[in-house]
C-alpha positions as CSV (number, residue, x, y, z in Angstrom):
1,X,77.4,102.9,53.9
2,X,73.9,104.2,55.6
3,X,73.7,105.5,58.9
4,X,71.9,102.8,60.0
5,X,74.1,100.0,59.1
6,X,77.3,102.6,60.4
7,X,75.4,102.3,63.5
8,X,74.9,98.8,63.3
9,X,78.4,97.5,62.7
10,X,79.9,99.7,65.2
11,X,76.8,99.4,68.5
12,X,75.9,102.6,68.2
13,X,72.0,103.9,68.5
14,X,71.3,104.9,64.8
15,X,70.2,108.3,66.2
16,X,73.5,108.9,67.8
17,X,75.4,108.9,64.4
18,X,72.7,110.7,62.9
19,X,73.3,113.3,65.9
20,X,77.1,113.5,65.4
21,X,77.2,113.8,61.8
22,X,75.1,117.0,61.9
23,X,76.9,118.0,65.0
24,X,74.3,117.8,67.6
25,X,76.8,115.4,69.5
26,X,80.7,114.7,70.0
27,X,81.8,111.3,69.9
28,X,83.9,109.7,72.9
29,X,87.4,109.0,71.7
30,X,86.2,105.5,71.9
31,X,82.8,106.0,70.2
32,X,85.1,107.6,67.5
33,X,88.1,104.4,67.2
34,X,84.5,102.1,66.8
35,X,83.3,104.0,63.8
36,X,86.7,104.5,62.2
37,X,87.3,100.9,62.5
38,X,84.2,100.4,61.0
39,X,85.0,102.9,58.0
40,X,88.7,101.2,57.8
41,X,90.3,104.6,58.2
42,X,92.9,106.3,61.1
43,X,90.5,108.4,63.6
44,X,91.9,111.8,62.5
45,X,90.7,111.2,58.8
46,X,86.8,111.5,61.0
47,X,87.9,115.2,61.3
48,X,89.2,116.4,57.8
49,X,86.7,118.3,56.3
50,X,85.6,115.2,53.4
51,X,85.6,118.4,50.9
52,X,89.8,118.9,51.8
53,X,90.6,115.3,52.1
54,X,91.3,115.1,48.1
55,X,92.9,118.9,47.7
56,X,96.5,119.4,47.1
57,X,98.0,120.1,50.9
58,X,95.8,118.1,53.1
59,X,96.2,115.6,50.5
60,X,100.1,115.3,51.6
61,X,99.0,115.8,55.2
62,X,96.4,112.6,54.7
63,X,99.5,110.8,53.9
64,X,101.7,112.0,56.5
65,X,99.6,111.8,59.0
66,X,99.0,107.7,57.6
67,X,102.7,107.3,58.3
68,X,103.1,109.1,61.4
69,X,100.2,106.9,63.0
70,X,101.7,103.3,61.2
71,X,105.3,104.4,63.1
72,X,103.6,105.2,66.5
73,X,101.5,102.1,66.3
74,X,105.2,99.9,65.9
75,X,106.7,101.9,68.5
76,X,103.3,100.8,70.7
77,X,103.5,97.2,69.9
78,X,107.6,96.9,69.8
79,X,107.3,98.5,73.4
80,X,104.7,96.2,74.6
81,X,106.5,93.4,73.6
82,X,109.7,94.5,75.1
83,X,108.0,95.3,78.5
84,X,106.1,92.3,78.4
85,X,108.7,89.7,77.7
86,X,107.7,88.7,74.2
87,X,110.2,89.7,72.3
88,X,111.6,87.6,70.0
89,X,115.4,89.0,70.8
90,X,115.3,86.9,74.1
91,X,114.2,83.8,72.9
């Protein structure tokens, strides 16, 4: 994927990602959740170094960190449910 259709899909300025891949700008945490979206990756895999994301270690930390991030997410929606009435227990 370009830059330019990165930026396009995710309504950011072309410049700006150009700017923020060669660190000349940070990304808002939100900014950040657009583009990873976009890329159809978890936020954190934005700040592996691409040449580590393959190797051995970080490979296993990738994967952990995948897993970690699915279980928080459930937690997250099983909570808001809960809180919010919709849980299928009480119906």
């Amino acid at each position: 994927m370009t830059q330019f259709e990165l930026a396009k899909i995710s309504g950011c300025a072309h410049n700006f990602i150009n700017d923020i891949e060669n660190c000349k700008k940070g990304a808002s945490f939100e900014t950040v959740g657009k583009i990873a979206k976009v890329l159809n990756v978890e936020p954190f895999y934005l700040f592996i170094n691409p040449k580590d994301r393959f190797n051995g270690e970080n490979q296993k930390l990738v994967g952990y960190l995948n897993a970690f991030n699915r279980k928080i997410k459930s937690f997250i929606e099983n909570t808001v449910k809960e809180l919010s009435g919709n849980n299928d227990k009480h119906k």
